[in-house]
N, C-alpha and C positions, 0 to 999 in steps of 0.2 A: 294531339295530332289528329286530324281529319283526314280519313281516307275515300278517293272518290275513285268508285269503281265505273266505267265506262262504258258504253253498250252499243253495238248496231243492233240490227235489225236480226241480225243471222245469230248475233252472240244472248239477245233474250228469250230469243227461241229456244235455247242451250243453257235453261235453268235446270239444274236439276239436282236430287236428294240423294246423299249415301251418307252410310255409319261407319265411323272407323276404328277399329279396336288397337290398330297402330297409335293413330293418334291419342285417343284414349290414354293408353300405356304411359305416353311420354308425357300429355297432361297431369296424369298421376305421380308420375316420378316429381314431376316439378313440384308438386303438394308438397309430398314426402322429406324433400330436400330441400322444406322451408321457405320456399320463396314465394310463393301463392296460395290460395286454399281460402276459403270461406265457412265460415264457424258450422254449415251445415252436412260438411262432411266430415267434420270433427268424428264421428262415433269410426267411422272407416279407418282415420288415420291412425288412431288409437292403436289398432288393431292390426291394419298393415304396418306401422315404420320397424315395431323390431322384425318384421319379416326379411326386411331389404338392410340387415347391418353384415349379411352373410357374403353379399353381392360382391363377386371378387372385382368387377368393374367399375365400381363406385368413382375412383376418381377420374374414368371416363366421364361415366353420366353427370358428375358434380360441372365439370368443365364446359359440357354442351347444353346440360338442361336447369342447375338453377340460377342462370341469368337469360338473357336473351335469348331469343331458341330460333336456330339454324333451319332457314327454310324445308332444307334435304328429308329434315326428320318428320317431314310431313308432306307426301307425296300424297297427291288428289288421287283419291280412289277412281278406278274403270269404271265400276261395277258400285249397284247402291249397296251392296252389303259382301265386302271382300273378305278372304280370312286372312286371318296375321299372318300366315305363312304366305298366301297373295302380297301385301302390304311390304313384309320383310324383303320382296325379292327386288320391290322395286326402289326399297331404299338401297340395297346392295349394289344397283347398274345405276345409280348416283353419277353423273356426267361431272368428269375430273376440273373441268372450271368452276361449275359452279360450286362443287363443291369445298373447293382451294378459298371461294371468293365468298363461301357463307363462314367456312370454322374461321379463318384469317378474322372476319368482322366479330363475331361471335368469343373466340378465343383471346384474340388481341394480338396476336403474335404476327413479323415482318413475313413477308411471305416467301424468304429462301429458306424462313424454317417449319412450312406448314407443312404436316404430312402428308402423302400423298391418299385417294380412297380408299387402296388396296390396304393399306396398315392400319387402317380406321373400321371401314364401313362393316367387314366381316366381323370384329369384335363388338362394335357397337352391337351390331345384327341379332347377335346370340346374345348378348346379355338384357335387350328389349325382350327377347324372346322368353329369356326366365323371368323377368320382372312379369312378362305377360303373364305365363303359367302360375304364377305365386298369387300376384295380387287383382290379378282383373278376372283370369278364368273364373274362378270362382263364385264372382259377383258376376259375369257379365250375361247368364239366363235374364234377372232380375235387370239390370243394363240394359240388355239387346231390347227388351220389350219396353222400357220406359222411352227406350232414344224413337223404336218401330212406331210406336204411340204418337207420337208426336211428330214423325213424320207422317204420319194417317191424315190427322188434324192440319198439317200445312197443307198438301196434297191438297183436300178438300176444299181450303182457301181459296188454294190457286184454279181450281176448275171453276168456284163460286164467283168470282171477284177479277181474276187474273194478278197479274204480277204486280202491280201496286197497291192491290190487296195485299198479298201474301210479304212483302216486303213493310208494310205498313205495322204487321203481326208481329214480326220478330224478335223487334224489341228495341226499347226506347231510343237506343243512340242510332238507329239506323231509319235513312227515308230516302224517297225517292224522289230524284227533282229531275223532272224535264228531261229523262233518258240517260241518269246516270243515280249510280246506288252512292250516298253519303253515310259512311262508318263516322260516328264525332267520339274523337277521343277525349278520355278526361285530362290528359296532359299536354302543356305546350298548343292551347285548344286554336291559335289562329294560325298555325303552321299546315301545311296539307299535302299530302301525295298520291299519286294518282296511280293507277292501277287500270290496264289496257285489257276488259273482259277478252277483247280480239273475236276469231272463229272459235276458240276452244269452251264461250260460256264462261257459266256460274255454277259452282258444286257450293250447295247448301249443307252444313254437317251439323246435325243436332249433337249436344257435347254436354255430359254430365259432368267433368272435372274441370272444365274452363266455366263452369256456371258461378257466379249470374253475367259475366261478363263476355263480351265478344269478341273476338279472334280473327281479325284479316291476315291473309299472307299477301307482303306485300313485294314478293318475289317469285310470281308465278312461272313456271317452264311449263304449264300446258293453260287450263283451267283459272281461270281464279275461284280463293275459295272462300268462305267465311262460315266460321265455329260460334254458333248463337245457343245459348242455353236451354237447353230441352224441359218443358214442361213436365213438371213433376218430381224434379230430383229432389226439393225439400223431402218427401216420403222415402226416399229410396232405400237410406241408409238406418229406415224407423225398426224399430224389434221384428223376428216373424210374427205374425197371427197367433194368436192365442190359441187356436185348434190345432197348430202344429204342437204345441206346449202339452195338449189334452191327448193328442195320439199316441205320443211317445210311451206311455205307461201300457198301451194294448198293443202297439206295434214293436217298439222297442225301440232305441235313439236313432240306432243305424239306419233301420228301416225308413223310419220315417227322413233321417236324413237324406236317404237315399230318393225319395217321393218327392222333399222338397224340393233336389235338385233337377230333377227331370221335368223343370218348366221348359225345356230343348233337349232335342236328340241327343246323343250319348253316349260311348263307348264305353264296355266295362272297363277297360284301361284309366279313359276319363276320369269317371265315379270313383275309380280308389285312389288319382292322384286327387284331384277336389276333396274328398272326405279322409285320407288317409290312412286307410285299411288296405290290404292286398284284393289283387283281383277275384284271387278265390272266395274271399266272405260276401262280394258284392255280388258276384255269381250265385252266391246260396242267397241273400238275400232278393235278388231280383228273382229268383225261382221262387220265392214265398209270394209275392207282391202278384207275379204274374199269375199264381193258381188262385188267387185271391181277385183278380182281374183287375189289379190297381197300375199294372204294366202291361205293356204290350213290345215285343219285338221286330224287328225287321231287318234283314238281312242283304246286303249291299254288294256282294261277291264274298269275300273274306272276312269282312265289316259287319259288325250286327250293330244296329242302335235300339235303346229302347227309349220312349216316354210315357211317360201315365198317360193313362186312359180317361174317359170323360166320367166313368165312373172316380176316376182318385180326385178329378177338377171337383166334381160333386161334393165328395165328402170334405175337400179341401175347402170348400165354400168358394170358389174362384177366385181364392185370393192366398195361396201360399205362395212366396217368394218366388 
């Protein structure tokens, strides 16, 4: 199926880029749960799926994510880079039609027995939220900056070239004809649906776990969106650096575990659920790292974050995860 996304004048003006750790989440779940995934994030799935057999919502997320996937669960980001707690709040005020009118298509079920959002969305809500902390927190330092990358490089496109540039880029099944964006599907390929950009635009969402393949929603409430493979995810999921490998025996596993993950700010609360140590060892360890000037703190009201410093980037060689 072909998707033809449609454009005035006001709606190409209203191109624009966000990352979403929502989306993300739910792309991964689908991995996880067998029904998608491409051999280059094999080393990940390895690694996450006995994470997710503890998951008390399982035959929720089975129901909604490994087959067809429910518009709701993919609300167009505000903001180019929102946080999950952002993202979760506006899958929670889910508008009760459409969402009767996505799980009913999704689900299969006649619709005097579809649940209402109140018995759904709050459950779903909280169990994305743990899948997030389990299986993407972790990974998404090394994420956020592969997806940031490559929004940099479209960006740059689109100043160079403009928008038939930057569309031309994206990737193979997508082009632009004559004032409308064409998505060509690999299935049912002379079939087509159309997609009304309207006043709301185009949100472009660079997407590690939908790679290499692209992603239309073709049930927009604001936005229309499309999920295109982000440059660079064959690397993502490759070993750390081998200088992380060589520190550990001077710094010690934790340490440097702790160095690695401070490619983003950080709470010490963070750092011990990600590494799973208590707060108090990552407090004595961040106190070594910072007399050493490989951290640095900053303090936010009640909030402290820390990240390495351009001294830890150095000895990292600018390249630890």
């Amino acid at each position: 199926m072909a998707v033809e996304i449609r454009f005035t004048a006001a709606s190409v003006a209203k191109v624009r880029f966000a990352i979403s750790p929502l989306g993300e989440t739910v792309l991964s779940l689908r991995i996880l749960l067998g029904t998608g995934g491409h051999a280059v994030h094999q080393p990940w799935v390895r690694r996450a799926r006995p994470l997710l057999a503890g998951e008390r919502e399982l035959p929720l997320l089975r129901a909604l994510i490994a087959g067809a996937l429910p518009s709701f669960l993919f609300p167009v980001p505000q903001e180019r880079l929102p946080s999950m707690a952002t993202e979760l709040d506006l899958l929670r005020t889910t508008e009760e039609a459409f969402f009767r009118q996505e799980y009913g298509a999704v689900v299969g079920v006649p619709a005097e027995e579809i649940p209402g959002p109140a018995a759904v969305l709050p459950r779903l809500a909280e169990a994305l939220h743990r899948c997030h902390e389990l299986l993407i927190a972790p990974q998404w330092g090394r994420m956020r900056a592969v997806l940031e990358a490559d929004v940099g490089r479209r960006a740059l496109t689109l100043v160079d070239g403009g928008v038939q540039a930057l569309f031309a880029e994206l990737h193979r099944d997508i082009a632009w004809d004559g004032g409308q964006l064409v998505v060509h599907g690999r299935r049912a390929p002379h079939s087509v649906y159309t997609v009304d950009a309207g006043a709301h635009g185009l949100v472009l969402l660079p997407s590690v776990f939908n790679w290499p393949n692209v992603g239309v929603d073709k049930s927009p409430v604001t936005a229309a969106s499309i999920r295109y493979p982000a440059v660079g995810v064959g690397l993502l999921w490759e070993p750390p650096p081998q200088v992380l490998a060589g520190l550990a025996p001077v710094l010690g596993h934790a340490r440097t575990a702790v160095l690695a993950a401070l490619v983003e700010p950080l709470t010490t609360a963070t750092l011990a659920r990600r590494l799973g140590i208590t707060p108090s060892a990552v407090s004595q360890h961040l106190g070594a790292l910072r007399g050493a000037g490989l951290v640095s703190t900053q303090r936010k009201g009640r909030t402290a974050l820390h990240l390495r410093t351009e001294r830890a980037n150095h000895l990292l060689g600018n390249s630890a995860p």
